[in-house]
CHARMM-style PDB file with segment names, atoms N, HN, CA, C and O in Angstrom:
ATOM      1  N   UNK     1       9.081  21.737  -0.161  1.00  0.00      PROA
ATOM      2  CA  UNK     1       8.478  21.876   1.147  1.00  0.00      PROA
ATOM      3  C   UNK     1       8.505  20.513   1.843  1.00  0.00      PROA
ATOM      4  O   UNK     1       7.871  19.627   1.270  1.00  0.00      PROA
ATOM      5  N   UNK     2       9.062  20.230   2.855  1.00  0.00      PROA
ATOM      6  HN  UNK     2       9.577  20.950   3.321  1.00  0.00      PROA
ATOM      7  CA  UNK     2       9.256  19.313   4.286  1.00  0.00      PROA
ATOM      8  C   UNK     2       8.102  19.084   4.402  1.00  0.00      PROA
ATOM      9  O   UNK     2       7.534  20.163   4.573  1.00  0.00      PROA
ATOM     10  N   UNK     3       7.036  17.843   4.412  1.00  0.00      PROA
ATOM     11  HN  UNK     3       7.497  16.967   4.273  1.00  0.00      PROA
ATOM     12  CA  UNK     3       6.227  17.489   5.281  1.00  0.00      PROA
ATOM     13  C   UNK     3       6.204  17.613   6.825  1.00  0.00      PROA
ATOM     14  O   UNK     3       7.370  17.301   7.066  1.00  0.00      PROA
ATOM     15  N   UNK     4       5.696  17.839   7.898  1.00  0.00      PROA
ATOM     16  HN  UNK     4       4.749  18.093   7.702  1.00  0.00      PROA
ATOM     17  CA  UNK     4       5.411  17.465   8.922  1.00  0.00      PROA
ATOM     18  C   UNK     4       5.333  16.139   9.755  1.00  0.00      PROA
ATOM     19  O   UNK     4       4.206  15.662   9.626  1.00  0.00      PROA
ATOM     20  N   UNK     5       5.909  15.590  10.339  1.00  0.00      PROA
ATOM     21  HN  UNK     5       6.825  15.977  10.444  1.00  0.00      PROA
ATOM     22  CA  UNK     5       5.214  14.278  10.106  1.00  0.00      PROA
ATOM     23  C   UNK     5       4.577  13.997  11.729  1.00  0.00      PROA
ATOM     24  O   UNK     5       5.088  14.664  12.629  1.00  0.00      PROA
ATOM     25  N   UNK     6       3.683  13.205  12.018  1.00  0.00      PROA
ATOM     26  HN  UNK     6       3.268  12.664  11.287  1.00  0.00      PROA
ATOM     27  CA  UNK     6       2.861  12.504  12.789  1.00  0.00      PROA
ATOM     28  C   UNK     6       3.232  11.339  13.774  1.00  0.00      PROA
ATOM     29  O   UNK     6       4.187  10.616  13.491  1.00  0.00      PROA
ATOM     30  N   UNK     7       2.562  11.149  14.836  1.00  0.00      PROA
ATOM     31  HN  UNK     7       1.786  11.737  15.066  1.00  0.00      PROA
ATOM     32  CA  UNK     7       3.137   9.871  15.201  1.00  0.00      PROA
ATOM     33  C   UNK     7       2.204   8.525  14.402  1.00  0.00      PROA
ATOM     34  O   UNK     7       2.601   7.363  14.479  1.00  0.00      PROA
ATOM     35  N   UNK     8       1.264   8.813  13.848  1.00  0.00      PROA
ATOM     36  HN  UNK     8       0.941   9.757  13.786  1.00  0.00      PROA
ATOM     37  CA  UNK     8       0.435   7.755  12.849  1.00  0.00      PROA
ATOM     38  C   UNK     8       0.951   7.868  11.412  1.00  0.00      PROA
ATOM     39  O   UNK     8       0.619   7.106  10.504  1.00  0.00      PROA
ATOM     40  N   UNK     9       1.751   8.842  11.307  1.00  0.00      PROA
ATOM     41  HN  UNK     9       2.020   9.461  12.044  1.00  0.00      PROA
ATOM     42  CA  UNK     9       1.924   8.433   9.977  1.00  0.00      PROA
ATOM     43  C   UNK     9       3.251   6.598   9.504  1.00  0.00      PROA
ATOM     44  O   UNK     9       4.139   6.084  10.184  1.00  0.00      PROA
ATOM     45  N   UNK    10       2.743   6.253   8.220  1.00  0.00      PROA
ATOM     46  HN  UNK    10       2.022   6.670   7.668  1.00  0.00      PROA
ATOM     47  CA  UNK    10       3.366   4.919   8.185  1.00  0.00      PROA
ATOM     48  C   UNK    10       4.928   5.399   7.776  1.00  0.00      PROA
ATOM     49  O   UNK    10       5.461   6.330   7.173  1.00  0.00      PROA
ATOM     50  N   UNK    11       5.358   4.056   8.553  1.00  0.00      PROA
ATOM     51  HN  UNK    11       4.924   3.299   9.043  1.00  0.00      PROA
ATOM     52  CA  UNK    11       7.227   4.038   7.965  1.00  0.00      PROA
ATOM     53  C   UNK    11       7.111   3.667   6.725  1.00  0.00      PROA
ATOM     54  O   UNK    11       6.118   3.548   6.006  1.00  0.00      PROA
ATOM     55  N   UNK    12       8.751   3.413   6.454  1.00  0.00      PROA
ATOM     56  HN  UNK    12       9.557   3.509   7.038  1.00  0.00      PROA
ATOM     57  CA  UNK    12       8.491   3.415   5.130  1.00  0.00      PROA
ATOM     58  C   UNK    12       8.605   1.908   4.903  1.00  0.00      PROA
ATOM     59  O   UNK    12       8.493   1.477   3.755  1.00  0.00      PROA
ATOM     60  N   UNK    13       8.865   0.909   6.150  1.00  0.00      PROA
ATOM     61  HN  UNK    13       8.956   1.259   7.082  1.00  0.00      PROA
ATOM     62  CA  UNK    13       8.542  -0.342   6.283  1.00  0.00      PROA
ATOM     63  C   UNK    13       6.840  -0.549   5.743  1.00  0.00      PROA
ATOM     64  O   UNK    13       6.355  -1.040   4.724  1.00  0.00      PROA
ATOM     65  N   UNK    14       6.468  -0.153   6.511  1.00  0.00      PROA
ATOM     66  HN  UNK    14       6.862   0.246   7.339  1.00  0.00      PROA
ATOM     67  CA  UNK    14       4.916  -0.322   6.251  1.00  0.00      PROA
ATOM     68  C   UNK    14       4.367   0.199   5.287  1.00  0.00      PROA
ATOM     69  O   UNK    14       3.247  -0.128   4.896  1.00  0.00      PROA
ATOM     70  N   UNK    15       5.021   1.012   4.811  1.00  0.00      PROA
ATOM     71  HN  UNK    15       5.931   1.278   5.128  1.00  0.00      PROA
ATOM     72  CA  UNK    15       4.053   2.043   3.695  1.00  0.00      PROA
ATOM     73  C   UNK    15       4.663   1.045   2.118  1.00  0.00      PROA
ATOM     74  O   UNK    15       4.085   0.989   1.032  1.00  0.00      PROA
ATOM     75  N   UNK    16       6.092   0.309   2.552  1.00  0.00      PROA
ATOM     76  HN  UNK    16       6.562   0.355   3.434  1.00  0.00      PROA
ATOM     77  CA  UNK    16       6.385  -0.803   1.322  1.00  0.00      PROA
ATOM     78  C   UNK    16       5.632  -2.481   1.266  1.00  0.00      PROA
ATOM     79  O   UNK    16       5.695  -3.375   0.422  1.00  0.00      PROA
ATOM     80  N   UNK    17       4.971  -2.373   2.513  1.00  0.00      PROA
ATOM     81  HN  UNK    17       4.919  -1.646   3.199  1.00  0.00      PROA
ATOM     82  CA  UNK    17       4.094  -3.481   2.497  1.00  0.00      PROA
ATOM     83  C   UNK    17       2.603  -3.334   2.173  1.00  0.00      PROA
ATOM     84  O   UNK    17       1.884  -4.281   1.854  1.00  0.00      PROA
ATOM     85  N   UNK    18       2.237  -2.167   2.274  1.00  0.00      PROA
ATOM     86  HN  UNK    18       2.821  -1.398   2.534  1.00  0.00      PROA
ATOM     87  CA  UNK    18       0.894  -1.758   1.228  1.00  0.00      PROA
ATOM     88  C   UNK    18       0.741  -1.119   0.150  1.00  0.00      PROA
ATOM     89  O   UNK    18      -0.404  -1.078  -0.299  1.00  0.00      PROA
ATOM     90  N   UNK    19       1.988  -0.332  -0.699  1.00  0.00      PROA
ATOM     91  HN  UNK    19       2.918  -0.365  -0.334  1.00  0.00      PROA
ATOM     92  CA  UNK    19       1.932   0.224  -1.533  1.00  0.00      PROA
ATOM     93  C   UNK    19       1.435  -0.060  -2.609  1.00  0.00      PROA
ATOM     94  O   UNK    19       1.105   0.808  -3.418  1.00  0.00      PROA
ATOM     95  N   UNK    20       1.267  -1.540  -2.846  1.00  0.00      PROA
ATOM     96  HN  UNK    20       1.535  -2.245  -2.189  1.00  0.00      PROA
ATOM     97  CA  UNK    20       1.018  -2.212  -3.905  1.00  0.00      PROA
ATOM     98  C   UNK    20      -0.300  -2.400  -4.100  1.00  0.00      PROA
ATOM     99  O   UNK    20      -0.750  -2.641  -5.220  1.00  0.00      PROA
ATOM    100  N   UNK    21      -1.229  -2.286  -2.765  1.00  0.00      PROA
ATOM    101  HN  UNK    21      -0.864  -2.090  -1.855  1.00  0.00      PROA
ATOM    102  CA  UNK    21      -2.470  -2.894  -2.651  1.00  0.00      PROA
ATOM    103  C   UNK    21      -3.299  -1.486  -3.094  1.00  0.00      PROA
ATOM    104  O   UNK    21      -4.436  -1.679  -3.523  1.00  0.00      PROA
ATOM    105  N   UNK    22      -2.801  -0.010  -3.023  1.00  0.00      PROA
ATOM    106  HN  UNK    22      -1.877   0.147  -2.674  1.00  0.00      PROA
ATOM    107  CA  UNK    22      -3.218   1.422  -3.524  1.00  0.00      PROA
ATOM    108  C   UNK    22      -3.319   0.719  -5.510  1.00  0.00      PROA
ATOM    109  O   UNK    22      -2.312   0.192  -5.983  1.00  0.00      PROA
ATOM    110  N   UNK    23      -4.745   0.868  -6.453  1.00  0.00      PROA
ATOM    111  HN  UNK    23      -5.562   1.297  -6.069  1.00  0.00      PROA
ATOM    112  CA  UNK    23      -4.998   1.265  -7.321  1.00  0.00      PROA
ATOM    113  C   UNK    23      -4.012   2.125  -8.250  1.00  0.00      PROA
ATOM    114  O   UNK    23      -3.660   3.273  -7.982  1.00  0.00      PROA
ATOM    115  N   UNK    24      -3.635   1.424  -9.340  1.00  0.00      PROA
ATOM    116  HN  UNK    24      -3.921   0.491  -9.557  1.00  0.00      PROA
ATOM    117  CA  UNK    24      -2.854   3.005 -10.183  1.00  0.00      PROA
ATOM    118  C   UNK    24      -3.596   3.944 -10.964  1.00  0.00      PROA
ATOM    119  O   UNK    24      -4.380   3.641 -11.864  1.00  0.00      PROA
ATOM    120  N   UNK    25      -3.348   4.958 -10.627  1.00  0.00      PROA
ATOM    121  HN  UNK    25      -2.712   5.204  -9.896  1.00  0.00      PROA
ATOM    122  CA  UNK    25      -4.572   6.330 -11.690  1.00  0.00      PROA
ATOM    123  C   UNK    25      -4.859   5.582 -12.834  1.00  0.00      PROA
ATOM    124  O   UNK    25      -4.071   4.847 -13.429  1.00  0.00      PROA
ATOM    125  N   UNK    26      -6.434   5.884 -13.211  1.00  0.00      PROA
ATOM    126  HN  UNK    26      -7.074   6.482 -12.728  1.00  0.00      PROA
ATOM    127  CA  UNK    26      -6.947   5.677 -14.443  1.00  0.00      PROA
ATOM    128  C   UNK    26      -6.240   6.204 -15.556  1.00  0.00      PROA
ATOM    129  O   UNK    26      -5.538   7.143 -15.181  1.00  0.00      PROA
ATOM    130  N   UNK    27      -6.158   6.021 -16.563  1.00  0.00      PROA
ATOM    131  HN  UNK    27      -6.728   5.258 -16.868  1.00  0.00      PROA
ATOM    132  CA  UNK    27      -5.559   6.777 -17.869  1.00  0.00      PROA
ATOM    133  C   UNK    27      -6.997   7.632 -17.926  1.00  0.00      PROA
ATOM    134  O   UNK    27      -8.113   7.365 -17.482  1.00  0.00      PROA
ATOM    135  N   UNK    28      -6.464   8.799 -18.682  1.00  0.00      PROA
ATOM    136  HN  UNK    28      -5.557   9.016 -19.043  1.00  0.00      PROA
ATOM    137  CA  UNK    28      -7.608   9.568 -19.473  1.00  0.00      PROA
ATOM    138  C   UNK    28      -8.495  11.069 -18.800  1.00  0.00      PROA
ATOM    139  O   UNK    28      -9.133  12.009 -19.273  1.00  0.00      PROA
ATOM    140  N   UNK    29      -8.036  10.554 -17.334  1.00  0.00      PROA
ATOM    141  HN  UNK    29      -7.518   9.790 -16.949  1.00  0.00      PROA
ATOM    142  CA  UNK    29      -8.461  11.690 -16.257  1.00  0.00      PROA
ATOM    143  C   UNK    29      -7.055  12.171 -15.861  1.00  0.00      PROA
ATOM    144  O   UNK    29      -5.922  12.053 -16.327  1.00  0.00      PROA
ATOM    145  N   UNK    30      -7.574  12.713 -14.889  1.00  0.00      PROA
ATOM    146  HN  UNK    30      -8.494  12.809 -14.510  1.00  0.00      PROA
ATOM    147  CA  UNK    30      -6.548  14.139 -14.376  1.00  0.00      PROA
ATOM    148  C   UNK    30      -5.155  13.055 -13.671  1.00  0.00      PROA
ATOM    149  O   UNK    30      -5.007  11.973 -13.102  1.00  0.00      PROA
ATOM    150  N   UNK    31      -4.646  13.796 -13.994  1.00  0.00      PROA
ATOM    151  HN  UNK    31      -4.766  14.675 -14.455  1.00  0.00      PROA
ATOM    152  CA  UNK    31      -3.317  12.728 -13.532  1.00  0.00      PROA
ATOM    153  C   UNK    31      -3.747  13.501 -11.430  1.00  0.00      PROA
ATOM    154  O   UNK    31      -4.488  14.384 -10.997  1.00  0.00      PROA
ATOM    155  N   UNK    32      -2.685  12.421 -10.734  1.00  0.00      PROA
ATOM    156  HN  UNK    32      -2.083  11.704 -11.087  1.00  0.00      PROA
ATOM    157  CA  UNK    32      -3.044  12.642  -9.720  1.00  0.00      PROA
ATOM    158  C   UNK    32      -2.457  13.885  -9.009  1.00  0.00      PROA
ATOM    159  O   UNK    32      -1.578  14.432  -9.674  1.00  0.00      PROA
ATOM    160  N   UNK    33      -2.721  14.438  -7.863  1.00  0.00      PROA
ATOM    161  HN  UNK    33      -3.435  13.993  -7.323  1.00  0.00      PROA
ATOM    162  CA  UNK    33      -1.598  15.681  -7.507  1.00  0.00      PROA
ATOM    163  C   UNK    33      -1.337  15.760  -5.872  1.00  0.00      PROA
ATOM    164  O   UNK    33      -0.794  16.691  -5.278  1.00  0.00      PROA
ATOM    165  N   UNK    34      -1.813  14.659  -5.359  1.00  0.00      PROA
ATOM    166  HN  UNK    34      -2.254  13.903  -5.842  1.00  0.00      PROA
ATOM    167  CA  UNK    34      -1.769  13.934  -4.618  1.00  0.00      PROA
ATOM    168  C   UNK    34      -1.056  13.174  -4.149  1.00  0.00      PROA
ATOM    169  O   UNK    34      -1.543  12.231  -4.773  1.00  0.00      PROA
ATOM    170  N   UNK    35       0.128  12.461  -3.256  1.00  0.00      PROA
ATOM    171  HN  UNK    35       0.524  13.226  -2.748  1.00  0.00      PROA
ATOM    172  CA  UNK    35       0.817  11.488  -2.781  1.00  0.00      PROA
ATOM    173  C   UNK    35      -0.329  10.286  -2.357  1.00  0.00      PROA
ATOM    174  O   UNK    35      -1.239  10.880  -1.780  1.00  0.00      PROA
ATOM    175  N   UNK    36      -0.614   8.890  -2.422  1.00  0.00      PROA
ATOM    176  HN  UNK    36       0.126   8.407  -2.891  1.00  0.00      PROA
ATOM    177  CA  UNK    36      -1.087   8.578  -2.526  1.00  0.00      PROA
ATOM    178  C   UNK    36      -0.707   8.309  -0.578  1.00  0.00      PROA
ATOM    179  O   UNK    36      -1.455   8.341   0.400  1.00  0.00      PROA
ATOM    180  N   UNK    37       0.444   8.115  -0.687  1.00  0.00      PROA
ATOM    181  HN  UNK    37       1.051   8.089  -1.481  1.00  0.00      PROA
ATOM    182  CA  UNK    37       1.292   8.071   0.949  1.00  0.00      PROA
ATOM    183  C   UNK    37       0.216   8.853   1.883  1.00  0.00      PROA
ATOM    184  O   UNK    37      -0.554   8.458   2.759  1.00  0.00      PROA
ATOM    185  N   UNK    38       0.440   9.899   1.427  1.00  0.00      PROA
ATOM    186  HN  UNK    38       1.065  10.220   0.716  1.00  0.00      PROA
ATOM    187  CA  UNK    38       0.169  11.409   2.058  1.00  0.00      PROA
ATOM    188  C   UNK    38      -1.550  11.410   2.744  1.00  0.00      PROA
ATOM    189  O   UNK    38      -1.813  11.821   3.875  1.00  0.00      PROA
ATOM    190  N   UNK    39      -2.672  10.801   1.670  1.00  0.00      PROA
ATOM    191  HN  UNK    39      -2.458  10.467   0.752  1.00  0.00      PROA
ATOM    192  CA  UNK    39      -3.897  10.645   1.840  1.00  0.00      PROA
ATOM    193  C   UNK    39      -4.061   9.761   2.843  1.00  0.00      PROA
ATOM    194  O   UNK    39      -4.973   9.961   3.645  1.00  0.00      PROA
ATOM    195  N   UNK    40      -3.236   8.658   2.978  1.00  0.00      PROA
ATOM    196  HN  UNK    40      -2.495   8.495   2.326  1.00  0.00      PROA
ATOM    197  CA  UNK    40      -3.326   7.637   3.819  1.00  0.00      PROA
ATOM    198  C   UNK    40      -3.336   7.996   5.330  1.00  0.00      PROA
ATOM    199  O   UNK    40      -4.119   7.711   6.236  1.00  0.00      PROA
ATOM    200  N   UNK    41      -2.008   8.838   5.271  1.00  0.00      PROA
ATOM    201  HN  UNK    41      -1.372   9.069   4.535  1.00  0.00      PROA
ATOM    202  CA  UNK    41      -1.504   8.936   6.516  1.00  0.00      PROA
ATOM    203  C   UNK    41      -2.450  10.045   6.830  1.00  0.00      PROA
ATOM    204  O   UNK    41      -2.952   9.723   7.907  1.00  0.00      PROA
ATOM    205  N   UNK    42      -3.044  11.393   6.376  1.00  0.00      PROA
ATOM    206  HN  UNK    42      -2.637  11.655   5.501  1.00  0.00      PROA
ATOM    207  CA  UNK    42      -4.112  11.836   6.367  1.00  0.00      PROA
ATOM    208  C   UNK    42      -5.342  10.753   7.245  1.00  0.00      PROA
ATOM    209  O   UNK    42      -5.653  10.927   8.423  1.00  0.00      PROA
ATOM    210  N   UNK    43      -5.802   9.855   6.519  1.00  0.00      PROA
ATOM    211  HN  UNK    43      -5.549   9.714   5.562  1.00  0.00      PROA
ATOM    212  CA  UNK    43      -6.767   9.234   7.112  1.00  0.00      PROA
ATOM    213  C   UNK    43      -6.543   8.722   8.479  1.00  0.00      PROA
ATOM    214  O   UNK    43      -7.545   8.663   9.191  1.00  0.00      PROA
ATOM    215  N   UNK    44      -4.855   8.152   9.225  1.00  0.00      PROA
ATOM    216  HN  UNK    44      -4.041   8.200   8.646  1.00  0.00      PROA
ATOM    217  CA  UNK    44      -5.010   7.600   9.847  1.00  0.00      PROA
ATOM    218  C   UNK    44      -5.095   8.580  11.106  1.00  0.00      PROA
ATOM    219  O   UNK    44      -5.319   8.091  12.213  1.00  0.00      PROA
ATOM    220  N   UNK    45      -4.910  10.024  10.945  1.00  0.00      PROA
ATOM    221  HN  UNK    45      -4.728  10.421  10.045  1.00  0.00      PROA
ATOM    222  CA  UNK    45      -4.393  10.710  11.845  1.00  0.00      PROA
ATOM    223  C   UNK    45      -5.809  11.103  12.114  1.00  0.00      PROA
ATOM    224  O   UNK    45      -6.079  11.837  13.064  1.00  0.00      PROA
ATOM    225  N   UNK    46      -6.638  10.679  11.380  1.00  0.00      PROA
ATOM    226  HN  UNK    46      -6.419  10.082  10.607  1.00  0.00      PROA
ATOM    227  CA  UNK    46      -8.416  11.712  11.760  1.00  0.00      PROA
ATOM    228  C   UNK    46      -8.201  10.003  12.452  1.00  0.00      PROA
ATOM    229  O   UNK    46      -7.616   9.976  13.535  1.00  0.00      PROA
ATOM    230  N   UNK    47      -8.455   9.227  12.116  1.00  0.00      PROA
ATOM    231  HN  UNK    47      -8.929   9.249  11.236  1.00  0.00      PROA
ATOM    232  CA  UNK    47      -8.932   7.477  12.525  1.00  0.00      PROA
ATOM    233  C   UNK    47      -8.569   7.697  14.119  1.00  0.00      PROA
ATOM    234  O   UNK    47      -9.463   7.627  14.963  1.00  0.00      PROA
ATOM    235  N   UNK    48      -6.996   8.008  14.527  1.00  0.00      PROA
ATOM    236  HN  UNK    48      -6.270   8.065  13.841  1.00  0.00      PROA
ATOM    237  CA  UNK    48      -6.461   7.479  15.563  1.00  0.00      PROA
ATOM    238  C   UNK    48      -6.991   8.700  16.615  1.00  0.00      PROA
ATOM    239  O   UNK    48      -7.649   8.424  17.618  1.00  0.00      PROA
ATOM    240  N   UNK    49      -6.681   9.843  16.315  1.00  0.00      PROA
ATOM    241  HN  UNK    49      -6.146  10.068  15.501  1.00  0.00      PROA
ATOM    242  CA  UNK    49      -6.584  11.047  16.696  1.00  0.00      PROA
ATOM    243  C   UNK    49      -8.185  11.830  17.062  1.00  0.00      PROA
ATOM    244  O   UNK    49      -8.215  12.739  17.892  1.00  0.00      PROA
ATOM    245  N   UNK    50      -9.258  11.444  16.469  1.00  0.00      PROA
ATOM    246  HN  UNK    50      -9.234  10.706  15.794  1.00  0.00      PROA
ATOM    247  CA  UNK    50     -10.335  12.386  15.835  1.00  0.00      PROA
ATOM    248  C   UNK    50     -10.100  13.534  15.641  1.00  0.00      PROA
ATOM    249  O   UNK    50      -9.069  14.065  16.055  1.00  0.00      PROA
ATOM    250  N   UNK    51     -10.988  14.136  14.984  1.00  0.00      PROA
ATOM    251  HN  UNK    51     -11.825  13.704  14.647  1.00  0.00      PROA
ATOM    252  CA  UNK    51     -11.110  15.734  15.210  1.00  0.00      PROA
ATOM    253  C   UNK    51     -11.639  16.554  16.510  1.00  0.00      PROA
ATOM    254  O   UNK    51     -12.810  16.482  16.884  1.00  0.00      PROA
ATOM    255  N   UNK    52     -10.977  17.081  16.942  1.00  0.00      PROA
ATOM    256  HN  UNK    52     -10.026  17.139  16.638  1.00  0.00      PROA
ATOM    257  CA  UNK    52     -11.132  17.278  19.052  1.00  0.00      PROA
ATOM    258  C   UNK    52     -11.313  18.857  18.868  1.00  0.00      PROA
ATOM    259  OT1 UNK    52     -11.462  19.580  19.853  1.00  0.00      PROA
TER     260      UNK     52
END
């Protein structure tokens, strides 16, 4: 399945200049099922956008 994409969501310029600063999953819990990308750009689209 194709994502959608946004005008807030990050390039992949930008999304390689913070990728590093995202936490790696704990061992021992649920592995993730999540894009870690995906949550981000999630956040920025409520940030820039609100909920209207």
């Amino acid at each position: 399945m194709k994502n959608q994409t946004y005008p807030t969501d990050l390039t992949n310029r930008q999304w390689n200049c913070i990728k590093d600063l995202i936490p790696p999953a704990k061992t021992g819990g649920c592995p993730r099922t999540v894009d870690p990308r995906q949550v981000i750009n999630a956040i920025f689209s409520v940030v820039v956008g609100g909920i209207q």
